[in-house]
C-alpha positions as CSV (number, residue, x, y, z in Angstrom):
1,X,-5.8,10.9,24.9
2,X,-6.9,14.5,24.4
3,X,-8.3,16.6,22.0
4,X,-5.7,19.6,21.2
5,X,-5.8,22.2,18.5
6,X,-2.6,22.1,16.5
7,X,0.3,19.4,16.5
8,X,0.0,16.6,18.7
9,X,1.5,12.9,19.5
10,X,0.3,11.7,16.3
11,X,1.0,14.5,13.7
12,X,5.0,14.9,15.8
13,X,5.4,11.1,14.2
14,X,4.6,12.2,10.3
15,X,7.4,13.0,7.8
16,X,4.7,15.5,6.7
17,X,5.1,17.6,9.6
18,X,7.7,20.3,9.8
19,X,7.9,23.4,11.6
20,X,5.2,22.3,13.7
21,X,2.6,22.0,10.7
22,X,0.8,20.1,8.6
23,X,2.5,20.0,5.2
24,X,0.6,17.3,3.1
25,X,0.2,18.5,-0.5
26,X,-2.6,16.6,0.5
27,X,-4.1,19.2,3.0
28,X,-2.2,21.7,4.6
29,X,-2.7,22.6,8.8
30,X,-6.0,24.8,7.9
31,X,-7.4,21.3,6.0
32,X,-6.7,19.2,8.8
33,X,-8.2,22.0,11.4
34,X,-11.6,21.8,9.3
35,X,-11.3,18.3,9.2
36,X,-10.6,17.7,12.7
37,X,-13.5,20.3,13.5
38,X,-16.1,18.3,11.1
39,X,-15.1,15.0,13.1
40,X,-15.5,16.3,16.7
41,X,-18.9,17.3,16.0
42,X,-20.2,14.4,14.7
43,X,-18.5,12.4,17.5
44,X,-20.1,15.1,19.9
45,X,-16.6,16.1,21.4
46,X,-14.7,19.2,21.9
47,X,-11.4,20.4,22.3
48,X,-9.9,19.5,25.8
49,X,-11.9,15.8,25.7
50,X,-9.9,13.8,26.9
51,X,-10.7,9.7,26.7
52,X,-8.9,6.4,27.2
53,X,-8.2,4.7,23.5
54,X,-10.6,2.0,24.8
55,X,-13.2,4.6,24.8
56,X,-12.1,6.6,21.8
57,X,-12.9,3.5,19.8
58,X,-16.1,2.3,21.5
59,X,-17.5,6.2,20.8
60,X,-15.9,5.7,17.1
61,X,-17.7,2.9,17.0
62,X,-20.9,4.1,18.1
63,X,-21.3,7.2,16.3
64,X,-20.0,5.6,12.7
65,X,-20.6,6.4,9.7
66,X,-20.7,9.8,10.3
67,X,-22.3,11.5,8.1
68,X,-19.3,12.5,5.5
69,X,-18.0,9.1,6.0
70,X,-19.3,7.7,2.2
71,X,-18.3,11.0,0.4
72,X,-14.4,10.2,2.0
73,X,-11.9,10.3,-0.6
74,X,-10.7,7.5,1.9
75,X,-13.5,5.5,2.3
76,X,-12.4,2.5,-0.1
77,X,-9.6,1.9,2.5
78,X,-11.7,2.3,5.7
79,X,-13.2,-0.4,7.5
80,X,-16.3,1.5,9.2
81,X,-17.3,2.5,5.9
82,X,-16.9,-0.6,4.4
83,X,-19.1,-2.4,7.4
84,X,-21.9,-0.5,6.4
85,X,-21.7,-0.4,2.7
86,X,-22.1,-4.1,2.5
């Protein structure tokens, strides 16, 4: 799997996206760009990384919690935070 800017495999799958853009009332495509861009860097990855899934989550798992991981509006449903909450 790579790193892209815009759309990709797994955004093409959401009911959210249309017109080739995120539109969550949740975060629109500018949201999800700062977003994505705050998670790259504290994986240490760029756009055109490309790893095997295997990888993805053994680098995931390595580098959690990053360090917005506890503020997460998400984090109650999120098992990395959770694991080191406890």
């Amino acid at each position: 799997m790579e790193i892209v800017v815009g759309v990709d495999e797994l955004c093409q799958a959401c009911p959210l996206c249309r017109d080739n853009r995120c539109q969550s009332p949740e975060g629109d495509e500018e949201e999800v760009r700062k977003w994505d861009s705050i998670i790259f860097n504290g994986l240490g990855v760029s756009v055109g990384t490309t790893l095997t899934a295997s990888a993805w989550r053994e680098l995931i798992r390595q580098k959690s919690p990053l360090d917005f991981c506890c503020r997460c509006r998400l984090s109650s449903y999120c098992d990395i935070v959770a694991e080191y909450t406890i």
